[in-house]
Backbone as JSON Lines, residues from 0, in Angstrom:
{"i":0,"aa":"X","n":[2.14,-32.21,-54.87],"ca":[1.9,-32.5,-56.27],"c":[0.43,-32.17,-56.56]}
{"i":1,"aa":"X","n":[0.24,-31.38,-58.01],"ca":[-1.57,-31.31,-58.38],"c":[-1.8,-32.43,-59.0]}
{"i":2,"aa":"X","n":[-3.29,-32.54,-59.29],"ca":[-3.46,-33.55,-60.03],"c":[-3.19,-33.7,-61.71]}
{"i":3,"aa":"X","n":[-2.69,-32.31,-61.95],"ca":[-2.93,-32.05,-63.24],"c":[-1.26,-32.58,-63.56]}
{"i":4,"aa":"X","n":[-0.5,-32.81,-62.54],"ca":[0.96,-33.18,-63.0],"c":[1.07,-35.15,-63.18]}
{"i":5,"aa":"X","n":[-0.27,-35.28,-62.71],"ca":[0.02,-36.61,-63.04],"c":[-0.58,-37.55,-64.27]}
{"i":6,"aa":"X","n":[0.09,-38.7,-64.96],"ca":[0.04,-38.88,-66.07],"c":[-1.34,-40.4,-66.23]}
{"i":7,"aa":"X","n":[-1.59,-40.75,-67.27],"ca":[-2.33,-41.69,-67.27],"c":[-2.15,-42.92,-66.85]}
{"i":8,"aa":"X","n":[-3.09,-43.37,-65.83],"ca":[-2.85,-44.94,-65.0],"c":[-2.3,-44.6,-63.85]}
{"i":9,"aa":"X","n":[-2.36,-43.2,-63.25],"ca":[-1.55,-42.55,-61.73],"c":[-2.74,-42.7,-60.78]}
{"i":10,"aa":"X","n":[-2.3,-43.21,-60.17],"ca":[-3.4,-43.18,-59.09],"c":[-2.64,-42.29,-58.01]}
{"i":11,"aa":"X","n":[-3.51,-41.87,-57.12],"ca":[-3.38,-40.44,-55.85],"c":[-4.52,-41.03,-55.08]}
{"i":12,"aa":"X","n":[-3.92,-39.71,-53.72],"ca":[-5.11,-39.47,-52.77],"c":[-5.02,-38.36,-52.59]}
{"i":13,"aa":"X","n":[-6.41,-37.92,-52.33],"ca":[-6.38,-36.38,-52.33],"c":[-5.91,-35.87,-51.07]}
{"i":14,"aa":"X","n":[-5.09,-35.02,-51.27],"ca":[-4.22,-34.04,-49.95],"c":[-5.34,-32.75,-49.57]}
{"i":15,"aa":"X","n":[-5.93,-32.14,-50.68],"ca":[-6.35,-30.4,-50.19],"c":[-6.93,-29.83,-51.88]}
{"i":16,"aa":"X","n":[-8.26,-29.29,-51.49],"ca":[-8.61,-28.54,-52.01],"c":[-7.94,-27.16,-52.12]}
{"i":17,"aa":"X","n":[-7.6,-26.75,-53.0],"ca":[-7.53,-25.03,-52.71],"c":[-8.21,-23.83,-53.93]}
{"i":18,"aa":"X","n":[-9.08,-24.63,-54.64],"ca":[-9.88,-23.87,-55.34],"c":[-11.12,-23.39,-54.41]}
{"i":19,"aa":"X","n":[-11.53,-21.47,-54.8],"ca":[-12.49,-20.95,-54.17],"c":[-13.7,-21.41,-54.69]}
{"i":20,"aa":"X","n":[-14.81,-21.01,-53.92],"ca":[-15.84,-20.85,-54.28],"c":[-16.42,-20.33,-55.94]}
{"i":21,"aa":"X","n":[-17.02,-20.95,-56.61],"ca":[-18.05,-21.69,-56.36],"c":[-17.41,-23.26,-56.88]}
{"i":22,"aa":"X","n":[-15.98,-22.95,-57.24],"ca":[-15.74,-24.15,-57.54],"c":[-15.03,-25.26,-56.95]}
{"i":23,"aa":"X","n":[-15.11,-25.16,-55.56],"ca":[-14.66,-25.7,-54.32],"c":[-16.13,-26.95,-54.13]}
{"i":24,"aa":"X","n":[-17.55,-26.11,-54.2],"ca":[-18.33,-26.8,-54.01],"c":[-18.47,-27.88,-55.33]}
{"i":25,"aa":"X","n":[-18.5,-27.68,-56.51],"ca":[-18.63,-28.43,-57.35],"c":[-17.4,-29.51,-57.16]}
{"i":26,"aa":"X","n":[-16.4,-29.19,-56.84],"ca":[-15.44,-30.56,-57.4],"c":[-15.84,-31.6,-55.48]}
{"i":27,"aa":"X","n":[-16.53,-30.49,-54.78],"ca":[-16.63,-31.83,-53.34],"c":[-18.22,-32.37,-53.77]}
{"i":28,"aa":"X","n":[-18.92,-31.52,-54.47],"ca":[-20.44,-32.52,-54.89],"c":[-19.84,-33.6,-55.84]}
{"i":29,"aa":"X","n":[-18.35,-34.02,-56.89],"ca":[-18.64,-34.82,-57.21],"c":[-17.34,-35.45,-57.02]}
{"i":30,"aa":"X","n":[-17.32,-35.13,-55.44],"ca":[-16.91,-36.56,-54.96],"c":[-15.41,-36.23,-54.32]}
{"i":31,"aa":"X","n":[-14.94,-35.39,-55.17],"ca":[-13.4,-34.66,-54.71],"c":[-13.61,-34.06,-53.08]}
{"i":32,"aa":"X","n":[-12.35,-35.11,-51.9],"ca":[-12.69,-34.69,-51.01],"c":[-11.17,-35.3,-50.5]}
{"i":33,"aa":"X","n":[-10.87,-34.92,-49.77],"ca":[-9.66,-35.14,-48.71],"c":[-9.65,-36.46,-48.48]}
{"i":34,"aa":"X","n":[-8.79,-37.84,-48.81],"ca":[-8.53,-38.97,-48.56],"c":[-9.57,-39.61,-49.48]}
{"i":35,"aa":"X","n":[-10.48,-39.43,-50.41],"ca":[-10.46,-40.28,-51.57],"c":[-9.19,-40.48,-52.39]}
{"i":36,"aa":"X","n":[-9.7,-41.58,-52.86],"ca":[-8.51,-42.2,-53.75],"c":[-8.86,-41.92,-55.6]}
{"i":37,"aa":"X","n":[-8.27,-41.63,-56.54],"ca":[-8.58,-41.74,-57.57],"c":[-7.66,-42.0,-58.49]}
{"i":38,"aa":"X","n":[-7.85,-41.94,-59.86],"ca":[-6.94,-42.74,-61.05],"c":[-7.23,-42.04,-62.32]}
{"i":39,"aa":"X","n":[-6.21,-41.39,-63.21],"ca":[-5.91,-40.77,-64.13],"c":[-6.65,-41.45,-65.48]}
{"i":40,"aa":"X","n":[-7.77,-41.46,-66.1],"ca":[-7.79,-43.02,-67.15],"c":[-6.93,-42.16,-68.43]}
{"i":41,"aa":"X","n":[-7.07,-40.8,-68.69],"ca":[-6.73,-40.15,-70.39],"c":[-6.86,-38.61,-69.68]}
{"i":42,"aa":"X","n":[-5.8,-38.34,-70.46],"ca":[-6.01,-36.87,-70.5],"c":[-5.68,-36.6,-72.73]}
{"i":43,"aa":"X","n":[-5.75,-35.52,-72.66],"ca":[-5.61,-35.02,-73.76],"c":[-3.68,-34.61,-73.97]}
{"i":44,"aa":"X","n":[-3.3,-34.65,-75.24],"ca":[-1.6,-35.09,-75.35],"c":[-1.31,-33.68,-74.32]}
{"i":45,"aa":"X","n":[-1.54,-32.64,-74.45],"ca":[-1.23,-31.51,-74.32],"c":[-2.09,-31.14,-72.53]}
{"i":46,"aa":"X","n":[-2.65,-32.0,-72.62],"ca":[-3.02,-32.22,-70.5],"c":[-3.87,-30.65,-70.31]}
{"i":47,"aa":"X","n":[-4.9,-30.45,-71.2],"ca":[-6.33,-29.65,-71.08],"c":[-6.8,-29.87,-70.57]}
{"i":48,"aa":"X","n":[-7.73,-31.55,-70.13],"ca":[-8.63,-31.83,-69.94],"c":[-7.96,-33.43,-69.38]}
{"i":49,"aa":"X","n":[-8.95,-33.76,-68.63],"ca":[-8.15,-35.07,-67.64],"c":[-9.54,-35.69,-67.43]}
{"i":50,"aa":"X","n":[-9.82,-37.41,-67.52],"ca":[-10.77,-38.2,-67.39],"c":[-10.05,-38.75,-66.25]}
{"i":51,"aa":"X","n":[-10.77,-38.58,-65.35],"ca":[-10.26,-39.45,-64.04],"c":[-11.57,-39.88,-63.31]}
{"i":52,"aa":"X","n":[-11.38,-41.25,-62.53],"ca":[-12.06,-42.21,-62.23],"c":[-11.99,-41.93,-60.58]}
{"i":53,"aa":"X","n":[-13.26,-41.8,-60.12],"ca":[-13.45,-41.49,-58.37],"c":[-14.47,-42.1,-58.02]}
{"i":54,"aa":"X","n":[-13.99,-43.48,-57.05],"ca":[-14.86,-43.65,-56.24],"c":[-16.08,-44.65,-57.32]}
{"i":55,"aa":"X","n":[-15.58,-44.91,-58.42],"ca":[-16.21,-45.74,-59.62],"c":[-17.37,-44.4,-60.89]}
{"i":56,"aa":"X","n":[-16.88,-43.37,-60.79],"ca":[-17.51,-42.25,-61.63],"c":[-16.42,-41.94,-62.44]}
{"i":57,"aa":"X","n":[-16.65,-41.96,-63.44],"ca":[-15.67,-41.12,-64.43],"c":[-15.45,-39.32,-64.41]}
{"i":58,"aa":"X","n":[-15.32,-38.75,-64.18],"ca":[-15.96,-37.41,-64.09],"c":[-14.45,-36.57,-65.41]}
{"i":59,"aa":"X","n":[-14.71,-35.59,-66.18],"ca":[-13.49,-34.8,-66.77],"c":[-13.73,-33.54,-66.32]}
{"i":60,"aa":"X","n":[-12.04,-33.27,-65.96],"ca":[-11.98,-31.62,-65.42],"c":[-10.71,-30.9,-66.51]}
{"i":61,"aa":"X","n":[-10.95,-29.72,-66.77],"ca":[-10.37,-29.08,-67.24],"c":[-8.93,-29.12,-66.27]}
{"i":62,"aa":"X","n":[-7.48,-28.7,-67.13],"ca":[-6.55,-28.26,-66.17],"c":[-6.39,-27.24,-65.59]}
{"i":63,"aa":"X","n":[-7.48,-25.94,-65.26],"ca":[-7.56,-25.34,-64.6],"c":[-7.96,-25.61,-63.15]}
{"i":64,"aa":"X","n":[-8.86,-27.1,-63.25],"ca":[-9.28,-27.31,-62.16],"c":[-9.03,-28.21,-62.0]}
{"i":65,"aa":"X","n":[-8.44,-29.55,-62.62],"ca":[-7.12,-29.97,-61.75],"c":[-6.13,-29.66,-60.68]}
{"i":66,"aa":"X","n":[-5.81,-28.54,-61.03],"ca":[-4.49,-27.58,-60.65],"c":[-5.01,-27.28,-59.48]}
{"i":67,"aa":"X","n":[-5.98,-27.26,-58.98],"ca":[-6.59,-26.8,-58.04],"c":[-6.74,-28.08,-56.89]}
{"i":68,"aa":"X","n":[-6.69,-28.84,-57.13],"ca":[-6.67,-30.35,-56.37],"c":[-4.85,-30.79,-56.2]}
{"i":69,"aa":"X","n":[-4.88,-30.92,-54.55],"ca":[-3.32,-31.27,-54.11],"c":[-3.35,-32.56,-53.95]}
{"i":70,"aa":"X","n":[-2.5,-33.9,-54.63],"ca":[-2.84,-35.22,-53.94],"c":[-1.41,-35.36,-54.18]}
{"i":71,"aa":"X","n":[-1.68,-36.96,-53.48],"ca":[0.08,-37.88,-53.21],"c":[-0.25,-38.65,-54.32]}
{"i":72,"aa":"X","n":[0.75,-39.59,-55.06],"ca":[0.45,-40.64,-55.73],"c":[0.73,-41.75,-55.18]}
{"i":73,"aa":"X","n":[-0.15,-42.25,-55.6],"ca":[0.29,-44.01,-54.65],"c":[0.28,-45.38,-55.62]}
């Protein structure tokens, strides 16, 4: 499952990066990493853009780069 398939109040753990460079490094500088845990707070109706909560940071990613993050939900 990506992260971009999951809905608001979903919590996951991250399974796998598989976005390249340079944007592999940006989503592990903030914080996106293999066995963190995180939580969906809002996305937009149409799931563009996703506010999700890591590790106590709010951070928003586009669904391009969501899509790019593999997690489980728990």
């Amino acid at each position: 499952m990506r992260l971009n398939e999951l809905s608001i109040n979903d919590k996951a753990v991250i399974k796998k990066i598989h976005a390249k460079e340079p944007l592999k490094s940006k989503l592990l500088s903030m914080g996106f990493a293999r066995g963190e845990k995180l939580k969906v707070l809002k996305h937009t109706l149409v799931k563009n853009t996703f506010d999700i909560d890591i590790n106590g940071v709010n951070v928003a990613l586009r669904n391009e780069e969501a899509r790019e993050i593999e997690v489980e939900k728990i």
